[in-house]
C-alpha positions as CSV (number, residue, x, y, z in Angstrom):
1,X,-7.5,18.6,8.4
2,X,-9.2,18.6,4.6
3,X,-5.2,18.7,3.4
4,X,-4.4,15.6,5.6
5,X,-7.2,14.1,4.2
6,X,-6.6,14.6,1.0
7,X,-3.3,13.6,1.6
8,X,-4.4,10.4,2.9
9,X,-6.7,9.3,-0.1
10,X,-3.0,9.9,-2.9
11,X,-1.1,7.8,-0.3
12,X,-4.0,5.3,0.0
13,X,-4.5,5.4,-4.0
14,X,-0.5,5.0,-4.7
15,X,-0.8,1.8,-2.3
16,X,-3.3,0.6,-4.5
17,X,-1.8,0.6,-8.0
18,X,1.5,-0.6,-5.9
19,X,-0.9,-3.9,-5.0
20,X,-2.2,-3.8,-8.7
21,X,1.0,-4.0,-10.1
22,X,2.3,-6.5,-7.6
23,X,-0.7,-8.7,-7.7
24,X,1.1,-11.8,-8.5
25,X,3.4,-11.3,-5.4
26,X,1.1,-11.5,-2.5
27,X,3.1,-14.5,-0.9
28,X,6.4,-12.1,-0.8
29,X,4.5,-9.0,0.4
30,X,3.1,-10.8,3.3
31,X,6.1,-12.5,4.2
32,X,8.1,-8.8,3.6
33,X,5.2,-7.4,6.6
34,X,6.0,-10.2,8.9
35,X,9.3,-10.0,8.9
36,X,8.5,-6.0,9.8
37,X,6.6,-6.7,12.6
């Protein structure tokens, strides 16, 4: 369970400097998880 966890928190902290970096896109990202769904 710790591993998962751990696991978790890179995935979770990749995301975020993803979002950092794609700050300025926030219209396209939320059209991209729409179009997901």
């Amino acid at each position: 369970m710790l591993i998962k966890k751990i696991q978790k928190i890179k995935v979770f902290r990749c995301q975020k400097k993803f979002l950092k970096k794609k700050g300025e896109n926030k219209k396209q990202e939320n059209l991209f998880y729409r179009s997901r769904k």
